[in-house]
C-alpha positions in Angstrom: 0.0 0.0 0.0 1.3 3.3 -0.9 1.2 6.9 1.0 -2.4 7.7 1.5 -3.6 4.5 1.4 -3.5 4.7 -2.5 -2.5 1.1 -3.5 0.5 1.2 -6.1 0.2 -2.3 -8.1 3.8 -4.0 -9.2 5.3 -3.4 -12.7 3.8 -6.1 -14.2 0.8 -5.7 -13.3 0.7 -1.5 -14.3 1.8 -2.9 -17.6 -1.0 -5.1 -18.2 -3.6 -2.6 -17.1 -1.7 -0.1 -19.5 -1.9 -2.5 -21.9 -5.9 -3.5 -21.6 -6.6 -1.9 -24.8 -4.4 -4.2 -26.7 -6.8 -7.7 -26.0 -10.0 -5.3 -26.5 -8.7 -3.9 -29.7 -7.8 -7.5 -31.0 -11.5 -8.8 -30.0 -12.8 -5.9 -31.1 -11.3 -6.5 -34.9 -11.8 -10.0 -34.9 -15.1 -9.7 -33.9 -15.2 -6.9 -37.0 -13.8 -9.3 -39.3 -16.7 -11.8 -38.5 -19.2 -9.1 -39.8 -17.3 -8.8 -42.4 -18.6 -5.1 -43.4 -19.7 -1.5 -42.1 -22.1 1.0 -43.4 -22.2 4.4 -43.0 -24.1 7.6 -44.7 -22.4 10.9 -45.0 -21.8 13.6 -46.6 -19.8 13.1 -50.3 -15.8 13.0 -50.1 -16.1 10.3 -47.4 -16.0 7.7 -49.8 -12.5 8.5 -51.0 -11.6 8.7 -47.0 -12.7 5.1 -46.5 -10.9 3.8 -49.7 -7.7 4.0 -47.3 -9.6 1.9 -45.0 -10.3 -1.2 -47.0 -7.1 -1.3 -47.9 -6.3 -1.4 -44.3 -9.0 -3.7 -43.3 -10.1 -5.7 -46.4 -11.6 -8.3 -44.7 -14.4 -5.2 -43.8 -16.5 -4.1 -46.7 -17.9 -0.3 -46.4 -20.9 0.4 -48.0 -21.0 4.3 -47.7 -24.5 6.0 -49.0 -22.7 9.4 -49.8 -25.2 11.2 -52.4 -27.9 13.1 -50.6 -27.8 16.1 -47.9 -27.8 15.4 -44.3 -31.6 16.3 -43.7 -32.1 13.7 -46.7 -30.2 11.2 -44.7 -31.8 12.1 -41.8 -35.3 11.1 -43.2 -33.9 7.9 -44.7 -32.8 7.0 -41.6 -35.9 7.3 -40.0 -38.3 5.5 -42.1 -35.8 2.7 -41.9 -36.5 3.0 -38.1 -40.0 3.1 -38.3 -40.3 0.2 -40.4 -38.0 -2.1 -38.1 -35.0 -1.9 -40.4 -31.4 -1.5 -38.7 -29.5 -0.9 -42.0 -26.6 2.0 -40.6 -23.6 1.6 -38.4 -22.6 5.7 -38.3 -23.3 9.2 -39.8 -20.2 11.0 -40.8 -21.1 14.7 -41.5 -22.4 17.6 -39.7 -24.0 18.2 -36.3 -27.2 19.4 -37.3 -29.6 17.0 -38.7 -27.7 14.7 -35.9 -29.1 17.0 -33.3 -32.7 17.7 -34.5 -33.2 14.3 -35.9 -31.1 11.8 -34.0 -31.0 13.0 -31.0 -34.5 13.7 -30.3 -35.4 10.7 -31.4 -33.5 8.8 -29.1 -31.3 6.6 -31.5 -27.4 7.4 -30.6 -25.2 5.7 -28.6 -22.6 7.1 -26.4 -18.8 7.6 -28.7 -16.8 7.3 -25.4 -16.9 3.9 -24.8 -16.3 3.3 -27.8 -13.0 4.5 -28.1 -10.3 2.2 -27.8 -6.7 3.5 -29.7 -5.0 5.0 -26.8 -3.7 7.9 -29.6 -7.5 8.5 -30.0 -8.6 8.3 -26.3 -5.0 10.6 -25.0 -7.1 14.5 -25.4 -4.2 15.8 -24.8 -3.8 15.3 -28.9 -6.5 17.1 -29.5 -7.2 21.3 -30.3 -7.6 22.7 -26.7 -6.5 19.6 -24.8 -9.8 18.2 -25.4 -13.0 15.9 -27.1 -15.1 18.4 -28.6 -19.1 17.1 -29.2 -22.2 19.1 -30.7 -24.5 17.6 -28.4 -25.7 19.5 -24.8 -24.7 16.6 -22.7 -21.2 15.8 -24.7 -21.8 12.2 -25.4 -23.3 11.9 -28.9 -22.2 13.8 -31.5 -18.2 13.0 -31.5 -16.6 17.0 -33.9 -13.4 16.2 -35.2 -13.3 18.9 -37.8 -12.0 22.1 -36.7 -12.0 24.8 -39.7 -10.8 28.3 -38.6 -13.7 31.0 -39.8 -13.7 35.0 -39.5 -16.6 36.0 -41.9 -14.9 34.5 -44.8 -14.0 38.1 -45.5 -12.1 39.7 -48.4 -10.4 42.7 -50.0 -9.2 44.3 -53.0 -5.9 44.9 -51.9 -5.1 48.2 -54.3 -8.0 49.5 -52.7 -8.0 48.6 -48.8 -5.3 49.0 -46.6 -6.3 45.6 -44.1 -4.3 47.2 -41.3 -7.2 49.9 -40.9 -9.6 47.0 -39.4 -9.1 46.1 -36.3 -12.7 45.3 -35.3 -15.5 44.0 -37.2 -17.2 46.9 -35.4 -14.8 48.9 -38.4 -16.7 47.3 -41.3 -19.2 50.2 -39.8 -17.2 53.0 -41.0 -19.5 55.1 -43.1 -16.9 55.3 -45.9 -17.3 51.6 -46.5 -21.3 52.1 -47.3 -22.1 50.6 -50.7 -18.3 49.0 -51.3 -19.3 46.2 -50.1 -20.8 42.9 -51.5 -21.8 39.7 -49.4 -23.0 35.9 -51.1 -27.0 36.1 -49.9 -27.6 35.9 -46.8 -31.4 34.3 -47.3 -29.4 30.8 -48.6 -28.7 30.4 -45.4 -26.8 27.2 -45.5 -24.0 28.8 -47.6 -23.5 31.3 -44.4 -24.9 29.9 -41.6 -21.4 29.5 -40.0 -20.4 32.8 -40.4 -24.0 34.1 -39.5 -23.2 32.6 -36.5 -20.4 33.8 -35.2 -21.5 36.9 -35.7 -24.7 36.6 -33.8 -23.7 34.7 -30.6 -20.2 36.7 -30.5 -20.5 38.4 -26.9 -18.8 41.5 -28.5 -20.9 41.6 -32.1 -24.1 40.0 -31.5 -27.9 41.2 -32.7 -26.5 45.0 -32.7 -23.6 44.2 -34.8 -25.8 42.5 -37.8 -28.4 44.8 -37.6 -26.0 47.7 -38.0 -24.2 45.9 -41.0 -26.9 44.6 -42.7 -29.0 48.0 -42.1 -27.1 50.3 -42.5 -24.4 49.5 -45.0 -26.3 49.3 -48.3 -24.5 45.7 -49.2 -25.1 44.2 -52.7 -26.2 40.5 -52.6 -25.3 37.9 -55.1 -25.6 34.0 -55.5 -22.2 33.6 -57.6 -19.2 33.4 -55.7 -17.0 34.1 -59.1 -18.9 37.1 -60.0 -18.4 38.0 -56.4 -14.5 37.6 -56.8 -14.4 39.2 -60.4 -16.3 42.0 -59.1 -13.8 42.5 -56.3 -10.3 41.9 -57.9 -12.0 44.9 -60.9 -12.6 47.1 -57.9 -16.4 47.3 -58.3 -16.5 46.7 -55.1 -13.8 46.2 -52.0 -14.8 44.0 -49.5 -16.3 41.2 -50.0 -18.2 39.1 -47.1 -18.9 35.3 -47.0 -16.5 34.2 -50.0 -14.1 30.9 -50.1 -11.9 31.0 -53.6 -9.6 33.9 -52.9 -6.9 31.9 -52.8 -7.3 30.1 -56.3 -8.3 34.0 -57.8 -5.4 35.7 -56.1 -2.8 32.8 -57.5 -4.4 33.7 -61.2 -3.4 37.2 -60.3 -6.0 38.9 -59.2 -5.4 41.7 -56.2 -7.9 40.2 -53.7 -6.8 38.9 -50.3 -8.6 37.4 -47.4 -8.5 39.4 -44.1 -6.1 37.0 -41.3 -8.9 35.8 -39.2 -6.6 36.9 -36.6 -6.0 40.6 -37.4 -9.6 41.3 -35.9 -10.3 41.7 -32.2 -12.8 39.9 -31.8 -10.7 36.5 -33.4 -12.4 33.8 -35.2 -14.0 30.7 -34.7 -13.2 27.2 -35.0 -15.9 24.9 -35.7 -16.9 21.6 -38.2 -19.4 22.6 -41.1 -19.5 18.2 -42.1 -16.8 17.1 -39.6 -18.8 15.0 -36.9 -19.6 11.5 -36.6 -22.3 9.7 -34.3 -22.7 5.6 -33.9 -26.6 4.2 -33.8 -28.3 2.7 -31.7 -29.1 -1.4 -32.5 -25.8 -1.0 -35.2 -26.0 -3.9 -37.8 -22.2 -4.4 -37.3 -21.2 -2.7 -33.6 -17.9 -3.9 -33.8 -16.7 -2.7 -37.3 -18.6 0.6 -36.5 -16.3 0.5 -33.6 -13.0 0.1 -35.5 -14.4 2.3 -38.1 -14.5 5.4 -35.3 -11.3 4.4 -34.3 -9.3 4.7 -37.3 -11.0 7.7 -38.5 -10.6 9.8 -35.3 -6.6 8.1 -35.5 -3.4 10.2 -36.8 -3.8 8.6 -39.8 -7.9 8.8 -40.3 -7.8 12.1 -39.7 -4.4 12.9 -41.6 -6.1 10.7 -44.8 -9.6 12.9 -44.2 -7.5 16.4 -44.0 -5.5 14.8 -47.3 -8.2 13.3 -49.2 -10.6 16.5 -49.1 -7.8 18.8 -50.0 -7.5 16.6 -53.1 -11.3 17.5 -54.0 -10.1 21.3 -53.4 -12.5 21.7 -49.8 -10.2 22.8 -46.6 -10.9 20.3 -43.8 -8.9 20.7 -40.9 -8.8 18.5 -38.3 -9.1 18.9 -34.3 -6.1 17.0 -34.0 -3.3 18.9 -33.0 -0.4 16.2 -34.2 -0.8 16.0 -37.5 0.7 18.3 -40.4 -1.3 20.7 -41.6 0.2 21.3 -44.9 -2.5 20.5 -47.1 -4.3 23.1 -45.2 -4.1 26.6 -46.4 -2.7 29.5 -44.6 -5.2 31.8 -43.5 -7.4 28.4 -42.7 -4.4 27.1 -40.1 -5.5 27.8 -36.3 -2.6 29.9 -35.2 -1.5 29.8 -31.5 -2.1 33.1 -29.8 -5.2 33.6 -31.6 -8.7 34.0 -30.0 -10.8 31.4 -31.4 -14.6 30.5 -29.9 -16.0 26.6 -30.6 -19.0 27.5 -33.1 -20.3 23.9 -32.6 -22.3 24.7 -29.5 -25.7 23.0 -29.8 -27.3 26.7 -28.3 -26.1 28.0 -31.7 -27.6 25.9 -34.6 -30.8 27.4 -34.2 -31.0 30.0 -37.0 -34.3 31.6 -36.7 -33.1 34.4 -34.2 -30.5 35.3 -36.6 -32.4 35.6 -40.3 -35.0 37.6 -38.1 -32.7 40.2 -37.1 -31.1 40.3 -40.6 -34.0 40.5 -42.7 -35.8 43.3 -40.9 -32.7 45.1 -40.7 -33.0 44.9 -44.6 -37.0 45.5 -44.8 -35.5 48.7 -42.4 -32.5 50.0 -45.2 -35.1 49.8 -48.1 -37.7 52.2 -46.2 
């Protein structure tokens, strides 16, 4: 017995409780190999994740149903429910549909005790020491993407000297009023994460978009490459809620993106399709288990940052020991920076935020 009363077990025997995961992960595979396959739904660019997979584990087949949106999964999944089929092991995409569909009705099981890879279950690995989940208790809804966002915000940069914002609160200045074009804030799925951060920022909030989208007669379009064309000509100078500046500026076009970091107030870190969550009565628990495993693992997660770069879409990962140079730049979390987790279930609901914006717009056309 040690000091305290604590007891302090021999060598040997700390080895073998370190070592525990070991015989769990072994039955664990076996046991997936027996099932002989996993099937997941998510959203499209999995597929190419999981190719890396059956290579690694051909004995499991994946069947991956990666063609539809998550709402359209999310009713598939559903009237498989109602009519007794268990046809899904996981759903690999974002946090939404997981929480108003999945979650309310009761058919997710806990990702914890699933975990097994000691390099999965260490949070120490992981952005801000810790697991990040979508879900109010922090159980269900496992986040392992973890994009950097400011407004997605842009200039010409012949015409806008960056180091004269230091606040969103700037975007205000009166000289700004009609040089300024934003994607539409009414599709609000193309937005909704920087919609977000603007709304539930403590130092932006309700006041902030009303103000912006009041006051600063923006022009609205629905094509991001007229936005940019628009912006590198000088028709306008800033451009809000854009994602190809790189690829324009490289062609040689003067537009930049404002460093998420250059602004007060920071940026937010957050997934837009980067969660998974394990069903209840799983056709094959155990590959569903192995599955999670590998794909919240150094190399899951360095194959998902790698294999969606390839399809030209930044997905960064909430792992913190993996490289990140597939990721550009101004996307990169940046130690020293003020970032806020945007995955917060309290912040999905949109409603409060398209109300404020669109009678601050019926208000600007009075």
């Amino acid at each position: 017995v040690g000091v305290l009363g604590f007891t302090v077990l021999p060598w040997p025997a700390r080895a073998a409780v370190a070592d525990s995961w070991k015989t769990e992960w072994e039955q664990t595979l076996g046991a997936a190999r027996k099932e002989g396959e996993i099937s997941f739904y998510g959203s499209q660019g999995y597929e190419k994740v999981f190719e890396v997979f059956q290579k690694k584990y051909p004995e499991i087949k994946v069947n991956a149903v990666t063609n539809m949106r998550g709402s359209e999964h999310g009713a598939r999944v559903m009237t498989e429910r109602r009519a007794g089929k268990y046809l899904v092991d996981l759903f690999i995409n974002g946090v939404v549909t997981p929480i108003q569909v999945y979650l309310k009705a009761n058919i997710l099981e806990p990702i914890r005790p699933v975990l097994i890879l000691p390099e999965v279950v260490d949070e120490s690995k992981w952005w801000e020491g810790k697991h990040h989940y979508a879900d109010p208790e922090g159980k269900y809804i496992f986040v392992f993407q973890g994009n950097v966002h400011g407004g997605e915000n842009s200039y010409n940069t012949k015409a806008v000297n960056p180091k004269e914002l230091k606040s969103y609160w700037d975007f205000l200045d009166p000289k700004w009023k009609g040089k300024i074009v934003a994607y539409d804030v009414s599709r609000v799925s193309n937005v909704a994460h920087s919609l977000r951060f603007l709304y539930n920022h403590p130092d932006l909030g309700p006041e902030f978009i009303k103000r912006f989208f009041g006051e600063m007669e923006i022009t609205y379009s629905r094509d991001e490459r007229q936005m940019i064309d628009w912006l590198g000509a000088g028709k306008f100078q800033i451009a809000f809620f854009v994602s190809d500046i790189e690829d324009a500026a490289k062609q040689g076009l003067p537009v930049k993106f404002f460093e998420p970091g250059q602004f007060k107030e920071g940026a937010f870190v957050g997934p837009s399709q980067g969660g998974v969550n394990l069903f209840k009565n799983a056709p094959h628990p155990n590959a569903a288990k192995v599955a999670i495993n590998w794909l919240l693992s150094r190399e899951g997660q360095d194959t998902y940052q790698k294999a969606f770069a390839q399809q030209h879409d930044v997905r960064q990962s909430m792992r913190e020991d993996i490289s990140m140079e597939v990721i550009p730049p101004t996307y990169r979390r940046v130690k020293g920076v003020k970032y806020i987790y945007s995955g917060k279930p309290e912040w999905l609901e949109m409603g409060p935020v398209t109300k404020v914006i669109k009678e601050a717009q019926q208000g600007a056309k009075k």
